[in-house]
C-alpha positions as CSV (number, residue, x, y, z in Angstrom):
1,X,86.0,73.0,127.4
2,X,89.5,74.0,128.6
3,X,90.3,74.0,132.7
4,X,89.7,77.0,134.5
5,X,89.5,78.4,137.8
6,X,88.1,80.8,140.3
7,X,90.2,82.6,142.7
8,X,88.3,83.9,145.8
9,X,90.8,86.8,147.5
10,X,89.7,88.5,150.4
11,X,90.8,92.2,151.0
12,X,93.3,93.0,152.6
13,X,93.4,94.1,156.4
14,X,91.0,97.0,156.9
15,X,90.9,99.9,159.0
16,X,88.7,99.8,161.3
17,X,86.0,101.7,162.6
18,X,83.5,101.0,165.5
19,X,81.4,104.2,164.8
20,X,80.7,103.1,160.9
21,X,79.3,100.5,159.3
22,X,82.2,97.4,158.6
23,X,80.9,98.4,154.8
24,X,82.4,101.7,154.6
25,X,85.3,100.9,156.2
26,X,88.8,101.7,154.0
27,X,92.3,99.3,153.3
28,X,94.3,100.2,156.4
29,X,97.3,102.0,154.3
30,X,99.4,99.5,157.1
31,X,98.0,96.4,155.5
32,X,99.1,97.8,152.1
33,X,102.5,95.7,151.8
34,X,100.6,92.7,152.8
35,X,98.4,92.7,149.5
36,X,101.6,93.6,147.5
37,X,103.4,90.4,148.8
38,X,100.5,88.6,147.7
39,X,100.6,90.2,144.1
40,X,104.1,89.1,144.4
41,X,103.5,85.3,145.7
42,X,102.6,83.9,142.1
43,X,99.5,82.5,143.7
44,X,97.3,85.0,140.8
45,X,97.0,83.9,137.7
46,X,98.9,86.6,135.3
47,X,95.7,86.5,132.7
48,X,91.8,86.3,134.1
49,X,89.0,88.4,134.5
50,X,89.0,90.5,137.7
51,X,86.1,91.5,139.7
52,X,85.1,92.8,143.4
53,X,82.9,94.1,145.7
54,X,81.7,97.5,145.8
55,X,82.7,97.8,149.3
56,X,86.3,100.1,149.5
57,X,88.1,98.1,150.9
58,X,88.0,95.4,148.3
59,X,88.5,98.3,145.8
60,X,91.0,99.1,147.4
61,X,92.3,95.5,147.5
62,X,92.1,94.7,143.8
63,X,93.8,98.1,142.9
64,X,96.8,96.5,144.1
65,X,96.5,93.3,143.4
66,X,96.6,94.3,139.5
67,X,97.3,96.8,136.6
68,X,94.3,95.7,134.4
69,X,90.6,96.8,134.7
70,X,88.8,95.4,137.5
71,X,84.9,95.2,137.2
72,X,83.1,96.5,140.2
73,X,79.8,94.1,140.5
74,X,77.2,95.1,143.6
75,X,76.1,92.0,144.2
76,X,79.8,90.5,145.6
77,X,79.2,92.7,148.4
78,X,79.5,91.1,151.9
79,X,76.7,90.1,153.6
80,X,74.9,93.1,154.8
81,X,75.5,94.6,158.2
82,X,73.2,97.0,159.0
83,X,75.0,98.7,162.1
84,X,77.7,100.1,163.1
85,X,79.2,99.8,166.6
86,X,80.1,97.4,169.0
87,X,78.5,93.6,169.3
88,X,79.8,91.8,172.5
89,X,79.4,88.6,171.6
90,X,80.3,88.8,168.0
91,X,81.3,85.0,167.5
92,X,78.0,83.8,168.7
93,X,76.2,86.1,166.3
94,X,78.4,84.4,163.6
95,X,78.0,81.3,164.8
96,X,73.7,82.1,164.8
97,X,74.2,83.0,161.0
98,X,75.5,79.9,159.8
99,X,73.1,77.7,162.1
100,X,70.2,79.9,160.9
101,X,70.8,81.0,157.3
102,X,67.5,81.6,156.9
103,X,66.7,84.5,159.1
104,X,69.0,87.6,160.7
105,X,71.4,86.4,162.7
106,X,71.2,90.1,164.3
107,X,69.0,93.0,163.8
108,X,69.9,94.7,160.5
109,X,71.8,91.6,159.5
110,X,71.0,90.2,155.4
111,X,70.2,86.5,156.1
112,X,73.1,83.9,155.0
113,X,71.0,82.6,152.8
114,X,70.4,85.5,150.9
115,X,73.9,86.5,150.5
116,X,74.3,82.9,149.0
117,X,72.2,83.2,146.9
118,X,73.1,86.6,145.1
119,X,76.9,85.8,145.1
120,X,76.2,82.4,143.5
121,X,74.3,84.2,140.8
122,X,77.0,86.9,140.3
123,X,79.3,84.0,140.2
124,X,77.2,81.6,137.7
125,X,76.8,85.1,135.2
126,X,80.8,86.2,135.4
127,X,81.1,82.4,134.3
128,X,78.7,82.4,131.4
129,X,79.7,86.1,130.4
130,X,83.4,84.4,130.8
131,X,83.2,81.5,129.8
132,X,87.0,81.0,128.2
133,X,88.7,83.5,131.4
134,X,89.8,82.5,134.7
135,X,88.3,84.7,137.1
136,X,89.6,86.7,140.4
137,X,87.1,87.7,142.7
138,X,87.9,90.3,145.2
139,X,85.8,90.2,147.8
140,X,84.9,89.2,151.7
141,X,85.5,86.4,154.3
142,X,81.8,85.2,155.0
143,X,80.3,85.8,151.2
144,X,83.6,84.3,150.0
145,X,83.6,81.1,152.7
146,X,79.6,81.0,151.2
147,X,81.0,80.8,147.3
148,X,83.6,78.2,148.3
149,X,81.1,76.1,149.6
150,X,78.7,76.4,146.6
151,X,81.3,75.9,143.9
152,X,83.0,72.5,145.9
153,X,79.7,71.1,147.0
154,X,80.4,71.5,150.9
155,X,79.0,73.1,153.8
156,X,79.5,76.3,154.8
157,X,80.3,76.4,158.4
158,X,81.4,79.8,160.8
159,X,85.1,79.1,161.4
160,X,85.6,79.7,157.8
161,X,86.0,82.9,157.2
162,X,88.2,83.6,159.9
163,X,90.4,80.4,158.0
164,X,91.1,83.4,155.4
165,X,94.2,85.5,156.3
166,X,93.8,89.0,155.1
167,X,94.7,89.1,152.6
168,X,94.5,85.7,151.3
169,X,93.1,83.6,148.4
170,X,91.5,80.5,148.1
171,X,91.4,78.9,144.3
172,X,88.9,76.8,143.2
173,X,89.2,74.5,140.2
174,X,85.8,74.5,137.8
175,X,85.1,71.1,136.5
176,X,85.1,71.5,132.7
177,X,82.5,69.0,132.0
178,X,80.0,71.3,134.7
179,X,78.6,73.9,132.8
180,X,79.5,73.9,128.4
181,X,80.2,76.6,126.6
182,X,79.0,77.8,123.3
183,X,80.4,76.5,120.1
184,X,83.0,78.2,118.4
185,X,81.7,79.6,115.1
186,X,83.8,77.4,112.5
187,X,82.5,74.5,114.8
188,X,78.7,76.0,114.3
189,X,79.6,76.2,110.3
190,X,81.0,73.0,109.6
191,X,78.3,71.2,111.9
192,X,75.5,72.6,110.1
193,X,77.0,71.7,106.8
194,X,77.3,67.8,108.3
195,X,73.6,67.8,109.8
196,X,72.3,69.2,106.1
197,X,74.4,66.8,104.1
198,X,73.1,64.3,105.9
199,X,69.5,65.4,105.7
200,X,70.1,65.9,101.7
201,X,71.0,61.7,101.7
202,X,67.6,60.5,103.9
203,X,65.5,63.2,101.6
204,X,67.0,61.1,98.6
205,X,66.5,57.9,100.1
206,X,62.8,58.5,101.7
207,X,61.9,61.5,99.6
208,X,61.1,63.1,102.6
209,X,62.7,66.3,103.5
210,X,63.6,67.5,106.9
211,X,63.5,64.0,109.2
212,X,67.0,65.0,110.0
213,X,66.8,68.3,110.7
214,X,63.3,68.3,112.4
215,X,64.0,65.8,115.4
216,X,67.6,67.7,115.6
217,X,65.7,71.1,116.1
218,X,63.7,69.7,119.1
219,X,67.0,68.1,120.7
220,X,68.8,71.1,120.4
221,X,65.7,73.3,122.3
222,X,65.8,70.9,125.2
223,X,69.4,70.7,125.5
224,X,68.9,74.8,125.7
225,X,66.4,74.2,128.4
226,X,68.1,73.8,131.1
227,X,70.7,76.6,132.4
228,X,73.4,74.6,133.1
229,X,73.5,73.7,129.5
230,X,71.9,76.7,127.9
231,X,74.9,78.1,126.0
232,X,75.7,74.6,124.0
233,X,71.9,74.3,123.5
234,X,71.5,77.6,121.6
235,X,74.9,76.7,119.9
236,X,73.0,73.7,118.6
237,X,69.8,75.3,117.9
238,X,71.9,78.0,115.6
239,X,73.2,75.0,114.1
240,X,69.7,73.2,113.2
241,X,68.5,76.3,111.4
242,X,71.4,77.1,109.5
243,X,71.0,73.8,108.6
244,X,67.8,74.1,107.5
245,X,68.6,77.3,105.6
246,X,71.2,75.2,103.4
247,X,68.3,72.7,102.9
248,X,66.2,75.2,101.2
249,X,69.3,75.5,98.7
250,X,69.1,72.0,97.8
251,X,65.1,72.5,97.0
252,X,65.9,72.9,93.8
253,X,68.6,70.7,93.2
254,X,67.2,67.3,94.8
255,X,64.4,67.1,92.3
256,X,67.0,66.8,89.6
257,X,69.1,64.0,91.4
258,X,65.9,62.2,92.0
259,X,64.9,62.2,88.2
């Protein structure tokens, strides 16, 4: 499985609003040259698959940022904020959510482990759907800071999503023994062919048929088992019965060998 990578960008600068929720709020059309320099920086790769956050702002973000169709997917959204006005202490609140991921850091507020969790699944389905693309994801500081940390294996703490300029991208590298893709269909064809030849030569020897092929089929389900490896593991499981299906042309054919 080739390298590939993820590349986290957070929208650019917003305009704000006290009276609406952060949610609703719009690219501030100030902030607009900002986002182009980044287009410009080469820090983008020139081919992946692009997707962001419903919220407009990262819309708004990723319509710059590129020419090519950008997938909007709900659950990128940032961690939801259910209020709109001022918080005094806004830092502490922060601080609260990463200490306490588990419940609302503030009345209204989706706790951090939640938002975790839905991103990382967004995130773990673009993969498998995408399993040859780079991907940009357009979205937000904390629910980006919360990715990072699940895709390097580190902890999320609350001075992170400040760390991100706006706008700004972090790129994370995927190792490519991590999570297999599916076989390539030649690679399915000529495997099969291989696993049934070999079958064909134990049937002649033993006069059994199939103690290749059976044992193969239950590897292959158990290698599909798991999720991490789930797309090899029905890539081998294809394999075993098409396998099998080329035994059944040799059904006729063996008994004339043997005699």
């Amino acid at each position: 499985m080739a390298e590939r990578y993820v590349h986290l960008v957070r929208h650019g600068p917003p305009l704000i609003d006290h009276q609406t929720a952060a949610s609703q709020w719009h690219l501030d059309p100030d902030g607009a040259e900002a986002v182009l320099e980044l287009r410009r920086s080469g820090r983008l790769p020139k081919r992946a698959a692009w997707f962001c956050s419903p919220e407009p702002k990262a819309r708004e973000t990723a319509r710059l940022l590129t020419d090519g169709a950008v997938t909007v997917v709900d659950d990128l959204r940032e961690q939801v904020r259910l209020h709109a006005g001022w918080i005094e202490d806004m830092d502490a609140v922060r601080r609260r959510a990463f200490e306490e991921p588990d419940s609302p850091a503030y009345e209204g507020w989706e706790p951090l482990a939640v938002t975790r969790r839905r991103a990382t699944a967004a995130v773990r389905r673009l993969m498998r759907d995408h399993p040859q693309d780079d991907l940009v994801i357009v979205g937000h500081g904390t629910c980006l800071s919360l990715l990072v940390a699940e895709l390097t294996g580190s902890t999320p703490n609350a001075s992170a999503p400040e760390a991100m300029a706006m706008p700004d991208v972090v790129t994370v590298r995927l190792e490519s023994s991590a999570q297999p893709g599916p076989l390539t269909l030649p690679v399915v064809l000529v495997v099969a062919l291989v696993v049934s030849l070999i079958d064909v030569v134990v049937w002649l020897v033993t006069g059994r048929p199939g103690l290749v092929v059976a044992p193969a089929l239950v590897v292959a389900g158990l290698v599909a088992a798991p999720r991490q490896t789930r797309d090899v593991g029905v890539s081998l499981v294809v394999v075993v019965l098409l396998a099998a299906f080329l035994d059944l042309g040799w059904l006729n054919f063996i008994p004339r060998l043997r005699g």
